[in-house]
N, C-alpha and C positions, 0 to 999 in steps of 0.2 A: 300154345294158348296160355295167357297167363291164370296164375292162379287168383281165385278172389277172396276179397278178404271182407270180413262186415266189423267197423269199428265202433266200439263204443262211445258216443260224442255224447259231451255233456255242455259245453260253450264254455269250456276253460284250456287253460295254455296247453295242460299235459295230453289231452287225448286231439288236442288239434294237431302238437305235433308227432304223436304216433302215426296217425294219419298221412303225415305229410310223407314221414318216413315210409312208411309202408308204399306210397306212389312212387318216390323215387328208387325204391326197390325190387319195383318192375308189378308189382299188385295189382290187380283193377280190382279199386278200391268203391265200396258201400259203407255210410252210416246210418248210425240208427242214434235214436234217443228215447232210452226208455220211463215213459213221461210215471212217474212216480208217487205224487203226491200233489194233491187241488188245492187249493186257497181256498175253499169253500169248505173242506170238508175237518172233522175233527182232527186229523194229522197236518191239518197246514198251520202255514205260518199265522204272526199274531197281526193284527190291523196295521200296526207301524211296517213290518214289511214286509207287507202288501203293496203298501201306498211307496213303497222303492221303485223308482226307473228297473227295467227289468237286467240292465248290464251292472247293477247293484247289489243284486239280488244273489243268497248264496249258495245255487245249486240248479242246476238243470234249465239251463234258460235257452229255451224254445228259439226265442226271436234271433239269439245270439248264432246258435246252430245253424238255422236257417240260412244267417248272412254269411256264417265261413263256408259253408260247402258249395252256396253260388256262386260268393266273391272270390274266395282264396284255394278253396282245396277240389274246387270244380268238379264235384262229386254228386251220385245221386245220395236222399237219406230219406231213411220212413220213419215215420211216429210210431210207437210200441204204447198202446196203454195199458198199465198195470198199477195202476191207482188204486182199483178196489184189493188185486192181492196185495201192494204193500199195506194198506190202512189193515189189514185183518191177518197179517204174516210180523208184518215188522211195527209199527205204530202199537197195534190192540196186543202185542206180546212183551213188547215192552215195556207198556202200562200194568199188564199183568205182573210182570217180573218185579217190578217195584213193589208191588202193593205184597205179593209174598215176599218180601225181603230179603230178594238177591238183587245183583245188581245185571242187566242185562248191556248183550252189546250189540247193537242194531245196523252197525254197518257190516258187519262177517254175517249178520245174517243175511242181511241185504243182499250182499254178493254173493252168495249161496244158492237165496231163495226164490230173489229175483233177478237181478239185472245182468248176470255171467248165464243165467239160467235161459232166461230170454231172449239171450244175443243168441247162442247155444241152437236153442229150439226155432227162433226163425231161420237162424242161418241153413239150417237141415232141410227145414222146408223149402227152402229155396235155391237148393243145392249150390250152395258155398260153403268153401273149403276151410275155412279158417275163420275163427273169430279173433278180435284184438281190441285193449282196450287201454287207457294211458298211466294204469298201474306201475307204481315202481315196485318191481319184480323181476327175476331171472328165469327163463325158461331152464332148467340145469335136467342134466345124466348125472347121476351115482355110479363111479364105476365100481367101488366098491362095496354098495349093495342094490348094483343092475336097478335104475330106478329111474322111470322119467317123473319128474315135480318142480316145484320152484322152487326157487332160492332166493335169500335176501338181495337186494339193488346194492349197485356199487354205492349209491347215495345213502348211507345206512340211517342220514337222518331224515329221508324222506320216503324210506322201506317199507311196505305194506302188505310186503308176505301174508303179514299177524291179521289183517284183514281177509286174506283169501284162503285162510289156512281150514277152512269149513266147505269148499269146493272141493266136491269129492278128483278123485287122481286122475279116473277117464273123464271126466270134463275138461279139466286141465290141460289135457293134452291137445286140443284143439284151440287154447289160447293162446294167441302171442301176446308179449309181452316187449313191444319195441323201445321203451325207456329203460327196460333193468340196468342197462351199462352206461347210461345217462346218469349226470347230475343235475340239479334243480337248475342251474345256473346257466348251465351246457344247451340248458332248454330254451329258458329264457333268450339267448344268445341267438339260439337257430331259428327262433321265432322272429324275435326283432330283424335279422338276417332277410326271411322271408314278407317284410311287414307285415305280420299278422301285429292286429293293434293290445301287443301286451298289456299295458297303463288299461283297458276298461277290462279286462277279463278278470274278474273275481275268484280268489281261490278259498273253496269249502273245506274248511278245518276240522267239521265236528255234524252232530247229527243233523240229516238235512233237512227234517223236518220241525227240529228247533231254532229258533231265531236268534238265539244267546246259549250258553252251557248251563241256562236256569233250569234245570229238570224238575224240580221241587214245586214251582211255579205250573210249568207245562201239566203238570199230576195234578197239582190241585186245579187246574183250570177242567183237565178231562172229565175228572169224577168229585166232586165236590163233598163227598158224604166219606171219604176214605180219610177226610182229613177235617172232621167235626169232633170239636172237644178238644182239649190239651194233650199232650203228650209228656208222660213224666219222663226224665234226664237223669240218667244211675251211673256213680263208677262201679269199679270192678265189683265192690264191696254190696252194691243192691242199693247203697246211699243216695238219697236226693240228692241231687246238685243243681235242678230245673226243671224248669218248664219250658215246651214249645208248640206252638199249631201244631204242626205234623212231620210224622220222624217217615213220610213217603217223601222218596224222591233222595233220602242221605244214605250214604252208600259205604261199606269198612273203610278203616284208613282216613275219610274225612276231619278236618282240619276245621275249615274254613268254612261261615253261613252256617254253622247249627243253630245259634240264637243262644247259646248260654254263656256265662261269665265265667271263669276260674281261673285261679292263683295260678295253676299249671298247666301248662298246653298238653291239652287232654284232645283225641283223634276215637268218628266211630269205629266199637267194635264190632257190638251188631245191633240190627234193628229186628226189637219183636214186635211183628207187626200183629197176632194176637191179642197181644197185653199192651198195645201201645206205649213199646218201652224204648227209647235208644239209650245203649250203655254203651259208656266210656269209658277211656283207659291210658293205660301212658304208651308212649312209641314201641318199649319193648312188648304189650302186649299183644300189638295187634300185627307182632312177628310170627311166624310158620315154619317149622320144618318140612311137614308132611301134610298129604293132602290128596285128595281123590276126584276121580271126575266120572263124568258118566256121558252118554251117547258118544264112544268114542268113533275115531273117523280117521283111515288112512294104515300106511302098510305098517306102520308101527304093532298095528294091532293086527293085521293079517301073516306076517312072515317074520323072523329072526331075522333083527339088524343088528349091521356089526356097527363098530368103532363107541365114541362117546355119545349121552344123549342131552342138550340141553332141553332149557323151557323157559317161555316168555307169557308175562300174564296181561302183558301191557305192548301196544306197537310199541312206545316209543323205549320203552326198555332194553337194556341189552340181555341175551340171552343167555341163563344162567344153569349152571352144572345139576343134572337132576339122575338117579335115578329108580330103575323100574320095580318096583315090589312085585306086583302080582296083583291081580285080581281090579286094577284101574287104579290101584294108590301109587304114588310115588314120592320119594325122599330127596330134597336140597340137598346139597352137600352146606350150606349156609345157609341161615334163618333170612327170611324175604319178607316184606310187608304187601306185597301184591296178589298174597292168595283169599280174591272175592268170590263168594258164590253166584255165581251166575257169569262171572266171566268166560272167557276162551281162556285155556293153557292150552298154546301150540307148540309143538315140538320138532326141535331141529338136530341136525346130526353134525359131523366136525369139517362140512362142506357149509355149513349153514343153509341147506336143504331143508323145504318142511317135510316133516317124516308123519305129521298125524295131527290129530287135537283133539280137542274137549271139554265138556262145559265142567266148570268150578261147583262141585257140591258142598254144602252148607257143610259145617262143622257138627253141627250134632247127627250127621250121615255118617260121619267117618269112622264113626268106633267098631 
């Protein structure tokens, strides 16, 4: 009897060809598409795209699924709705997290919270064996500290570990992961091979319930009163340097889009969103050695690992020398400008295995 597998389909190249894999693998294969987020409601997109064709559109396209599993991957698949938990898990927490002045990351929580969760929990109920979803990921063993998790994709620039690195490890082991030893291009290839009509499948870059990477925008459009009155502009020193609407939505390290002028490219340090203040600083400011996290997750924190430990603040970063103090701090071996509060630090071992993670705690935590 074959074994069956439920795939995570979203109407884009990577999870149609997980899928495909998976059938010529011998699977008797199910999708699903876990419908996420309405057009109608405060986590949807803006009127511009809406009014997109839906093979335009950049994330979860229903109508597109529908056509590959009748036409191309001959499969059955069921609609999952979880609209209301993402609007009030992922959408209403990330708004939250702006407005106290961290920065939040909505897609690790996504796959966390919802959509790895959901595959997960119907699959159970409907006694199937396997989930899989088109993740670039490694299913990997640690032999040398006994450990099933993932691991970064051969494709390092299209690696998404740092996305699933907040699924706890017995979850994990129920997912495949049929891309990790693919690359982007490899995909591309075996699609066009297949004719699946690569040219209209749209790939989602960034949050999916943002229509652009205007955060600032999407915040003030949600709550309108979080961003009433000016906001004063200070360098390190407490000095004026401007004004702006509103310092919701700007995030450490920020560059670009603050609204103020100066002689010297000044990047945010932090935003108090109390005092409606954003201070600024120069590049080496808003460098780090040290830093701590809190709700941590994974065997990091439950058992003695041996070899080195790295850590990444960012997917597309490379993973950098850290190590463990005690008590959830930990030390760079090199000053990094990627340590934001509210992000994910996830932690990898000298397999480049995730070993654990945890959210970025604000600096006036850490004394």
């Amino acid at each position: 009897m074959k074994s069956r597998v439920l795939v995570g389909l979203s109407g884009g190249i990577d999870s149609t060809v997980a899928a495909l894999l998976l059938k010529e693998a011998g699977f008797d294969v199910y999708g699903a598409i876990v419908e996420i987020w309405s057009e109608n409601s405060s986590g949807g997109r803006s009127g511009e795209e809406r009014e997109k064709p839906w093979f335009e559109r950049a994330c979860c396209h229903l109508p597109m699924v529908k056509f590959l599993c009748e036409e191309y991957l001959h499969i059955p698949y069921v609609q999952i709705d979880q609209k209301q938990n993402f609007q009030e898990k992922i959408v209403d927490v990330f708004r939250e997290g702006y407005h106290n002045g961290v920065t939040p990351n909505p897609c690790t929580d996504c796959n966390a919270e919802i959509k790895i969760k959901t595959l997960i929990d119907w699959a159970e109920q409907q006694k199937i064996s396997y989930v899989a979803t088109g993740h670039y990921a490694r299913n990997h063993y640690s032999i040398q500290n006994r450990l099933w998790g993932i691991a970064q994709a051969l494709d390092r620039k299209k690696d998404q570990s740092y996305f699933l690195s907040r699924v706890p490890e017995h979850v994990l082991r129920k997912v495949l992961f049929p891309l990790g030893h693919w690359t982007k291009d490899k995909v591309r290839e075996f699609a066009r091979s297949k004719k699946i009509p690569v040219e209209e499948m749209v790939e989602n870059m960034e949050a999916c319930f943002l229509s652009a990477k205007n955060v600032t925008s999407f915040l003030k459009r949600e709550e309108e009163v979080h961003s009433s009155g000016n906001w004063k502009v200070t360098d390190m020193k407490g000095e004026k340097i401007g004004e702006i609407p509103t310092g919701i939505g700007l995030t450490k390290g920020q560059r670009k889009g603050i609204g103020v002028a100066n002689a010297e490219r000044m990047y945010v340090k932090k935003v108090d969103v109390r005092n409606k203040v954003v201070i600024m600083g120069s590049k080496k400011d808003i460098l780090d050695r040290h830093f701590r996290i809190r709700d941590p997750l994974g065997p990091l924190f439950q058992k003695k690992i041996k070899g080195n430990l790295y850590v990444k603040f960012r997917s597309v970063m490379e993973a950098v020398p850290c190590i463990e103090k005690g008590n959830l701090r930990f030390e760079l071996l090199n000053e990094n400008d990627g340590v934001t509060p509210g992000q994910i630090a996830a932690f990898y071992d000298d397999e480049q295995m995730v070993l654990g993670s945890g959210i970025l705690e604000p600096e006036e935590e850490m004394s």
